[in-house]
C-alpha positions as CSV (number, residue, x, y, z in Angstrom):
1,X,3.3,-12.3,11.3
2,X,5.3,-14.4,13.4
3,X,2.5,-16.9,13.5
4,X,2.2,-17.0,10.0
5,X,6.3,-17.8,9.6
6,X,5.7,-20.7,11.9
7,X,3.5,-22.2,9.1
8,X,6.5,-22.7,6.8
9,X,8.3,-24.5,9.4
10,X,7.0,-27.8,7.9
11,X,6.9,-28.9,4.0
12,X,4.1,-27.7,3.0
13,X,3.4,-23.8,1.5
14,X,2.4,-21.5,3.8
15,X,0.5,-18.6,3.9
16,X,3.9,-16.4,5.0
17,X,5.9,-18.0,2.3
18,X,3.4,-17.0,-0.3
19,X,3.6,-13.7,1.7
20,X,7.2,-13.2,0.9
21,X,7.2,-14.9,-2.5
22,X,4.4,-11.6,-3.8
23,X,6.1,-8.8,-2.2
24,X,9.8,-9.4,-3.8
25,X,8.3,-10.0,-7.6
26,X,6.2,-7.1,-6.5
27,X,9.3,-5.2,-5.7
28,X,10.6,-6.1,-9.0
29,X,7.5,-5.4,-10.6
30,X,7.1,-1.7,-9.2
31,X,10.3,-0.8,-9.5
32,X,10.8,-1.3,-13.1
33,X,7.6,1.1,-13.9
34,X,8.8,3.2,-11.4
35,X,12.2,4.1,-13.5
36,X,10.4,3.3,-16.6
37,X,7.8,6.5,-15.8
38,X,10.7,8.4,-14.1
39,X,12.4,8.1,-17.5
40,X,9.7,9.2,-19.6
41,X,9.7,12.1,-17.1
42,X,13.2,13.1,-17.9
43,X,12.7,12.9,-21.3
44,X,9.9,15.8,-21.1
45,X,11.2,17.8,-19.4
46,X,14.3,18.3,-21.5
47,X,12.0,18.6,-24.6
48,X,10.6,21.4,-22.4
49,X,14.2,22.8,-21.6
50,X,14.6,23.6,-25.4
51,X,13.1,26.9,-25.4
52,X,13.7,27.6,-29.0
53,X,12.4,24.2,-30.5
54,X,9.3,24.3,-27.7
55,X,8.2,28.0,-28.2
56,X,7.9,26.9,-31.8
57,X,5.2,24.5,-31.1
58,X,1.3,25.4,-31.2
59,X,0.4,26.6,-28.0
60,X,-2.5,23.6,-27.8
61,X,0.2,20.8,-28.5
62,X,2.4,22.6,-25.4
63,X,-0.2,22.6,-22.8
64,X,-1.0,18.7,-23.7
65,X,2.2,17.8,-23.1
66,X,2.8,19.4,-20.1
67,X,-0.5,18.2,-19.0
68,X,1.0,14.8,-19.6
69,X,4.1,15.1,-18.1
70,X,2.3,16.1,-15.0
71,X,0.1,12.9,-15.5
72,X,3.3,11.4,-16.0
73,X,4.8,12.5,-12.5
74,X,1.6,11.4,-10.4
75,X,1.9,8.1,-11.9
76,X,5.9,7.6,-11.0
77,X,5.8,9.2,-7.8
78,X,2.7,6.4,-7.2
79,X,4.8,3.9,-8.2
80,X,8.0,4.5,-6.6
81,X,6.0,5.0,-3.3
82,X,4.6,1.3,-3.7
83,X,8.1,-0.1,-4.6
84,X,10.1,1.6,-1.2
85,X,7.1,0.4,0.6
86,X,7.3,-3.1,-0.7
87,X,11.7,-3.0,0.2
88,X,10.8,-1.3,3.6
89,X,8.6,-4.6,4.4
90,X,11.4,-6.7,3.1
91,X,13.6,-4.8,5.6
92,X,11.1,-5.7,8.5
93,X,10.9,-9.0,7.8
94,X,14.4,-9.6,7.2
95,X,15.2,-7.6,10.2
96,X,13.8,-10.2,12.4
97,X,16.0,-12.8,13.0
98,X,12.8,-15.5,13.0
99,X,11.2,-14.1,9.8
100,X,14.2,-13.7,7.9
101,X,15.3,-17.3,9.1
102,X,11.6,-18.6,8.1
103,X,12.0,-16.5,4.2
104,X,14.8,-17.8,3.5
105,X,14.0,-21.6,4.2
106,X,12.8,-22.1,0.9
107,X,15.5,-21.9,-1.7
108,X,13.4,-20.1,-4.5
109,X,12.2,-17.5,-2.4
110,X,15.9,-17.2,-1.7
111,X,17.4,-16.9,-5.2
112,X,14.1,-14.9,-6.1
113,X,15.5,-12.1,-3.5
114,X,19.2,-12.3,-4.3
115,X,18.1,-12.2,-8.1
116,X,15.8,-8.7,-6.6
117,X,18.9,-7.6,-4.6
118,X,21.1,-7.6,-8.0
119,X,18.4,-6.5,-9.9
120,X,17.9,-3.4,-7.6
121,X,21.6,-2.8,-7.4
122,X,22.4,-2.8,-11.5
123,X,19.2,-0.4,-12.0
124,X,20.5,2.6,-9.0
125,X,24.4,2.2,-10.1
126,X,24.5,1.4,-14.0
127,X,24.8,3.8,-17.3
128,X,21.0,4.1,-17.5
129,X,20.8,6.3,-14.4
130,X,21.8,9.1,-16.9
131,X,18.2,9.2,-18.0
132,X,16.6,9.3,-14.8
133,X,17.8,12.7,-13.5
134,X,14.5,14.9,-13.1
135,X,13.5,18.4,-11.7
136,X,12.9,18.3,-8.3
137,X,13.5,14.3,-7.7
138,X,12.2,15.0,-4.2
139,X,8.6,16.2,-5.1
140,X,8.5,12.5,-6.6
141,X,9.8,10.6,-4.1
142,X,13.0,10.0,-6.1
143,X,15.8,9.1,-4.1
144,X,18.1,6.8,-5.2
145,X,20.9,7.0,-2.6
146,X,18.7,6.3,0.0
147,X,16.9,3.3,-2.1
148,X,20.5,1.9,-2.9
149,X,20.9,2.1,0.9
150,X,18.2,0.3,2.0
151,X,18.4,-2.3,-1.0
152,X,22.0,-3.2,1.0
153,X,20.7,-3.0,4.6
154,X,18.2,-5.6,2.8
155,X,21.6,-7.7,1.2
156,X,23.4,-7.4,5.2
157,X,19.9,-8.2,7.2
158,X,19.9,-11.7,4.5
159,X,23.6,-12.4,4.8
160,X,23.7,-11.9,8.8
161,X,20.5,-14.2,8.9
162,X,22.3,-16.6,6.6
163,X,25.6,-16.5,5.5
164,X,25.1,-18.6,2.5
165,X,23.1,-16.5,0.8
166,X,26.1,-14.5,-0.6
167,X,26.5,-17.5,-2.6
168,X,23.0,-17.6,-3.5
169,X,23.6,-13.9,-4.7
170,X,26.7,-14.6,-7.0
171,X,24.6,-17.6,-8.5
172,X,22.0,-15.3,-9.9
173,X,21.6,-14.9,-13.6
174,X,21.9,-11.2,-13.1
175,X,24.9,-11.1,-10.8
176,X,27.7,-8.8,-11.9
177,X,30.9,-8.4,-9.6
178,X,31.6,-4.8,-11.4
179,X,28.2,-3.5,-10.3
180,X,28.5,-4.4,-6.8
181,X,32.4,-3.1,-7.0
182,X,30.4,0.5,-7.9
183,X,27.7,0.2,-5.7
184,X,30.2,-0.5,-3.1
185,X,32.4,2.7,-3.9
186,X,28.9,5.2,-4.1
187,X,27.8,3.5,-1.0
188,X,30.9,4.4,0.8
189,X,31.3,7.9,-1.0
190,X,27.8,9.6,-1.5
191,X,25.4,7.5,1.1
192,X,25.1,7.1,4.8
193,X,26.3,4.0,5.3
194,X,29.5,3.3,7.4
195,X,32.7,1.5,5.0
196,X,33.0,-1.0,7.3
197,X,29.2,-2.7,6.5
198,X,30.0,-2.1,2.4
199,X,33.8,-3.6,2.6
């Protein structure tokens, strides 16, 4: 890998950059079906949690949909497996002074990953969280403290590797100061990460 972020020392792309570039839209990309499955999740299951309306239904039409939601489960927790796995590379990477320096070189892949960062941030703190409570979030893989964590150790790695990119950050599209103010207050609160490093 460190080989690879040499490449991108000069003008031309390189392999690494290209590297980088995929697994943030990738991120992006996984995350949104993730919550988007996780969603449709919650949704059954409180159709299922009205026992009146749901022992009125034809026994058939029952066992389909909990056949589906099942279906349903396999798919988020697949899903949300692929995205933590695509932000625990982003925390490798960024973790190494020389990789993170070498990522952040070009300025698109930099306002692509603050624009991730934000992204990541607005989806585990804002109103729509509501509809993404499930049963037994742990047999899915469903953790959004812990994601909300690491999608800020990813935000501190970046900022100590570059202190310009908070800049970068709050010139993204997507950037909202009251989000962060939240995330910042659940970080500090409900998560395992020191005040100190959310201040």
């Amino acid at each position: 890998m460190q080989a690879l972020a040499a490449e991108s020392s000069g003008s031309a792309p390189s392999v690494y950059g290209d590297f980088c570039y995929t697994l943030i839209k990738e991120a992006v990309f996984l995350l949104n079906d993730a919550l988007g499955r996780l969603a449709d999740v919650h949704g059954r299951q409180t159709e299922i949690l009205d026992k009146e309306a749901w022992a009125k239904q034809p026994a058939s039409l029952r066992h389909e949909r909990e056949r589906r939601l099942e279906s349903v489960k396999r798919t988020a927790k697949g899903f949300l497996d692929l995205a933590k796995a695509s932000l625990s590379a982003l925390l490798v990477l960024t973790g190494d002074p020389h990789l993170c320096s070498q990522l952040l070189s070009s300025s698109s892949r930099s306002v692509t990953l603050a624009a991730m960062i934000v992204e990541f941030v607005r989806r585990l703190v804002g109103p729509e969280m509501a509809s993404l409570k499930v049963e037994a979030p742990e047999k899915l893989g469903w953790n959004p403290k812990q994601m909300l964590t690491d999608t800020t150790r990813l935000l501190l790695n970046t900022a100590k590797c570059e202190p310009s990119f908070f800049a970068t950050l709050r010139a993204t599209d997507n950037f909202d100061a009251a989000v962060l103010s939240r995330a910042a207050l659940i970080l500090s609160t409900k998560c395992n990460l020191p005040a100190q490093e959310v201040a």
